[in-house]
C-alpha positions as CSV (number, residue, x, y, z in Angstrom):
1,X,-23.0,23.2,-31.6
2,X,-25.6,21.7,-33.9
3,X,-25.7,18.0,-35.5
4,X,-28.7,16.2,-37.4
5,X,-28.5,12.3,-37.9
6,X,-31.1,12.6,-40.5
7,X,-31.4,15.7,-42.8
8,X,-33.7,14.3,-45.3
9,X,-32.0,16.5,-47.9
10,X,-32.3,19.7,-46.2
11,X,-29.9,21.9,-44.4
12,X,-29.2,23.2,-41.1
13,X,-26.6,25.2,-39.2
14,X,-26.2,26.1,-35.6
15,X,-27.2,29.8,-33.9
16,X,-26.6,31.6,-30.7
17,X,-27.9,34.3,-29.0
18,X,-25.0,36.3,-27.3
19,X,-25.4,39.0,-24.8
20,X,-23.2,42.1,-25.0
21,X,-21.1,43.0,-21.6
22,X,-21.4,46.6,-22.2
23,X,-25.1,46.4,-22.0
24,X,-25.8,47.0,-25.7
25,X,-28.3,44.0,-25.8
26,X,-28.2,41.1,-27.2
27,X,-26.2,40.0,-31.0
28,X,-27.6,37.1,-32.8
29,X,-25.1,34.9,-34.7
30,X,-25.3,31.8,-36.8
31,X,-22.5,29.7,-38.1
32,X,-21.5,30.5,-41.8
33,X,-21.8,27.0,-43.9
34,X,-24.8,25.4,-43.9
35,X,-24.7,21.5,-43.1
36,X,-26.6,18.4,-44.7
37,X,-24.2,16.0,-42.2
38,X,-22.1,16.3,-39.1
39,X,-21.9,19.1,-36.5
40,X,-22.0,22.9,-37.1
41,X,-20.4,25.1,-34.5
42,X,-20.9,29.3,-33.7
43,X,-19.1,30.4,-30.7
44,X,-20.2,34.2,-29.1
45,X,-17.6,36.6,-29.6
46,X,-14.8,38.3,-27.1
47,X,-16.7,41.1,-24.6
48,X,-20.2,38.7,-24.8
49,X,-21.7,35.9,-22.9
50,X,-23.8,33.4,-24.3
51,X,-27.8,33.4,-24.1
52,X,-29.6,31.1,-25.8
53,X,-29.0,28.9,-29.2
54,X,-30.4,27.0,-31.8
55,X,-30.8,25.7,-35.3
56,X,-31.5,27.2,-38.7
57,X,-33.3,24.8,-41.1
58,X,-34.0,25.3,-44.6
59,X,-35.8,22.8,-47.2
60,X,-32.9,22.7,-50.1
């Protein structure tokens, strides 16, 4: 999960880095809406564990 209290008129949206159980490496996914308020969620899929995550900013 991702939230910003102060966007300044950009965007953001929550990523994470999953790992594949099947040992195919490692998927990275990021949440499908992007936010200017408020929390933004991505959740690994079924058959992965989770990694690492982070958030995707853009200006506009």
């Amino acid at each position: 999960m991702a939230r910003c209290s102060h966007s300044n008129g950009g965007h953001y949206k929550a990523s994470v880095l999953c790992t594949r159980l099947d040992g195919g490496g490692k998927i990275d996914i990021e949440a499908v809406a992007w936010r200017t308020s408020g929390w933004s969620k991505v959740y690994c899929p079924a058959l992965t564990t989770f990694y690492s995550a982070g958030i995707v900013t853009k200006a506009s």
